[in-house]
N, C-alpha and C positions, 0 to 999 in steps of 0.2 A: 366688200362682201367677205373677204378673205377673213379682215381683221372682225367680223362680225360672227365670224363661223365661228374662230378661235373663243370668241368670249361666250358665246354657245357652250363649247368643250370645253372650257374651264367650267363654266356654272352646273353643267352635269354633275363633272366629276369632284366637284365638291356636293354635291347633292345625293351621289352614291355615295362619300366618304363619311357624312355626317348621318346621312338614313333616317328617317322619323323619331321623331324625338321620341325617348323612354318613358315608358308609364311608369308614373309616379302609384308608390303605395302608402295607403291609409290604413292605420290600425287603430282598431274599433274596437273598446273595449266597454261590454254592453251586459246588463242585466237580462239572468239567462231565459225570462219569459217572453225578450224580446226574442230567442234565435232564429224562431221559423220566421218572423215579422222580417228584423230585419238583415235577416240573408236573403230575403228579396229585394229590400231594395237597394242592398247593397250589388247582388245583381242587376238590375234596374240599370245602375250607376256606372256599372263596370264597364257595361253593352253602349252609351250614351258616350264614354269619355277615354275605356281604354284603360283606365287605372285600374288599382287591383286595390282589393279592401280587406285585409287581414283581421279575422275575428277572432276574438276573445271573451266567452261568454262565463256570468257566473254571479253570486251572490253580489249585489251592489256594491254592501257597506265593505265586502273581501275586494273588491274592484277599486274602489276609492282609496283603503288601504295603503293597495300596491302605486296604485298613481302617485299618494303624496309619498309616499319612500323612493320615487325614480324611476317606479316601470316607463318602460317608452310606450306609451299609449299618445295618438295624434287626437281621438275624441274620446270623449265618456259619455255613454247613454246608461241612464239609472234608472230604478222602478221609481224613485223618489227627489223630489228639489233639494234635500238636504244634504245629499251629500253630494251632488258637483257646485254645488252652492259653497259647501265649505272649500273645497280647493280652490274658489274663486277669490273667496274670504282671503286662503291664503298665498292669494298671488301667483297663482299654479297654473287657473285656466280663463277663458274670457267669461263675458257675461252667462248666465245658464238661462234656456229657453223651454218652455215647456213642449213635448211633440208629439204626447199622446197621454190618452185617461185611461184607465182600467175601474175594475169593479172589484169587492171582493163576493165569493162566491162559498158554497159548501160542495164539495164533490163527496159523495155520500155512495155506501158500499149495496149492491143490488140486494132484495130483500127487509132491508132496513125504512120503515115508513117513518118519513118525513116530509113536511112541507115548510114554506116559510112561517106561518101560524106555528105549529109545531119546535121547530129547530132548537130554541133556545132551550127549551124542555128536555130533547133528544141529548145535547151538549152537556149538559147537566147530570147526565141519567148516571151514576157510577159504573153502568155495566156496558157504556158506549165508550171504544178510546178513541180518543178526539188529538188529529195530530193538528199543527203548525207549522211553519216553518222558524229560523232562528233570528230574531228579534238583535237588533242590533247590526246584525252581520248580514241581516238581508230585509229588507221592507215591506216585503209578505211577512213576515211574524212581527213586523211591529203596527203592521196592520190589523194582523185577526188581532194581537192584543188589546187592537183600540176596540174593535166589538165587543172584546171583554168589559173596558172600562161601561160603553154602553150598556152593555148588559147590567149593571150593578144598579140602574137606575130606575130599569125593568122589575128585579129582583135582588131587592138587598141580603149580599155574601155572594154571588152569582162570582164575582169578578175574580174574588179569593180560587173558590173550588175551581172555575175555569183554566187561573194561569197557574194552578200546580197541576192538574191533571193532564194539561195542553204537552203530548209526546211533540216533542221538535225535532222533526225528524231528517229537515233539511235547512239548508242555507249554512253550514258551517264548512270550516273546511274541512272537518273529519265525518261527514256525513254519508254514507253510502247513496252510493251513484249506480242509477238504473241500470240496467241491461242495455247495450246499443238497439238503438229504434224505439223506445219505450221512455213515457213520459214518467218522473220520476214518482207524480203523485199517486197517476192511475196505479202505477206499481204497487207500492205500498197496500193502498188501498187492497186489491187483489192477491196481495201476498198477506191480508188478513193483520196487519201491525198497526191500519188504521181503518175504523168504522165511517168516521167522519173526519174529512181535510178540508181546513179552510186553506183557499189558495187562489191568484186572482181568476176570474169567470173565465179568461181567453186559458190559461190552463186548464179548469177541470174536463171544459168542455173538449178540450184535443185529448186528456185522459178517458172522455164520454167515448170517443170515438175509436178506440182504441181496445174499451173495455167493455162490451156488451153487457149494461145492465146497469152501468153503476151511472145515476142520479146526479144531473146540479139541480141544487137550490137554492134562490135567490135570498137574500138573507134577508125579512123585513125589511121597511124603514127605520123601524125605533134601533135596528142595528149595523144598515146599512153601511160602507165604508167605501169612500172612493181613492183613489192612487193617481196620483200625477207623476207623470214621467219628466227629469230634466237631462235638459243635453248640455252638454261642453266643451267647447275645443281647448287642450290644452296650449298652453304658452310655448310657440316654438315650432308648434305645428306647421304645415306645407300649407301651398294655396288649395291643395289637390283635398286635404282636410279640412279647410274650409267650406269647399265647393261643395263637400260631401253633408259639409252638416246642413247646406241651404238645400239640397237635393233632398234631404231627410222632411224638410220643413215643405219642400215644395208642393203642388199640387198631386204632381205624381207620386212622390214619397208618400204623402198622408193616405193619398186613396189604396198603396198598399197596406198601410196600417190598415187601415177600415177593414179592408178586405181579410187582414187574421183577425178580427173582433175588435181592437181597439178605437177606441173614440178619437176623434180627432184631438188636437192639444192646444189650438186656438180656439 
């Protein structure tokens, strides 16, 4: 009995000395129409496991960037498969997964009549300014630019007048940045420097919300544009970053997506 108590006290006091093991943290460096999506379910994740998920939100193609020059990012969530595709290319990160679909969208200034019939007309108009975002550096402006290309099929010269008059007014790094609390499109929009923002649908519509009056518009078929979202773990990464990107894909994870507007990605 004696000698059994003892190893008792022993195993306590090694169990007080070592304490629960430490949450491991993941950093998440994510395209920033994901932040509201997923800071949920990065909370979600946190509540389930105890680790912590350090965010980093911002233009993809500026996120990608940073990745291949060093930054410590554990995953990559992008609006597009192109670019954690190429870090896989180059040996950077694992395979990329698609996790969610978006749309693109018109968020359109109150007073301004527009509908999908109409749009491509309104775009056109010289006296509408029609913002974007920045093409290259972020995958909402190389998306409205593909509505351009569509457009030119619609109406030949359409694509010309489009991507010289298209104000890009974000996704760069010198781009001016909203107000805290304030979606950066709705802004713009309300601050009158754009008429019309092409930007994905799960954005204009939290700018809808935000800005009493101002219009989405589903853009036709004939110029429809859809957005795949890819994920990535990079190379090096913890288990706790792995676990995070299956939690993303998971049931739970997706049906948070849903739940900010996003389609599922399978």
């Amino acid at each position: 009995m004696r000698a059994s108590a003892i190893k008792l006290a022993m195993l306590a006091t090694m169990v007080a000395m070592t304490g629960p093991a430490a949450a491991e943290v993941v950093r998440l460096y994510a395209a920033g129409s994901l932040k509201s999506a997923l800071t949920g379910v990065a909370s979600a994740y946190e509540a389930s496991t105890g680790n912590k998920v350090e965010m980093k939100y911002g233009p993809s193609g500026v996120l990608k960037q940073e990745i291949a020059q060093g930054a410590k990012a554990d995953i990559f969530a992008s609006a597009n498969m192109e670019h954690p595709q190429a870090l896989f290319d180059e040996k950077k990160s694992g395979p990329v997964q698609r996790f969610a679909r978006n749309t693109l969208c018109a968020l359109v200034k109150p007073g301004l009549v527009a509908d999908s019939a109409s749009l491509l007309e309104r775009m056109l108009d010289p006296g509408v300014a029609l913002a974007t975002s920045t093409p290259k550096a972020d995958p909402s402006g190389d998306y409205a630019f593909e509505v351009f290309r569509k457009a030119e099929a619609i109406k030949p010269g359409a694509r010309a007048v489009l991507e010289k008059k298209a104000l890009q007014l974000t996704g760069s790094a010198d781009s001016a940045t909203a107000p805290a609390g304030r979606t950066v499109y709705g802004w713009h929009v309300a601050e009158g420097r754009a008429d019309i923002f092409l930007t994905y649908c799960t954005n204009a519509r939290a700018a809808q919300k935000e800005n009493t009056g101002q219009q989405v518009v589903a853009l036709p078929g004939s110029l429809a544009v859809g957005a795949d979202y890819g994920l990535t773990v990079i190379d090096g990464a913890s288990s706790a970053a792995q676990r995070f990107a299956e939690f993303i894909m998971s049931s739970k994870g997706q049906h948070i997506l849903t739940d900010h507007g996003f389609a599922p990605g399978q």
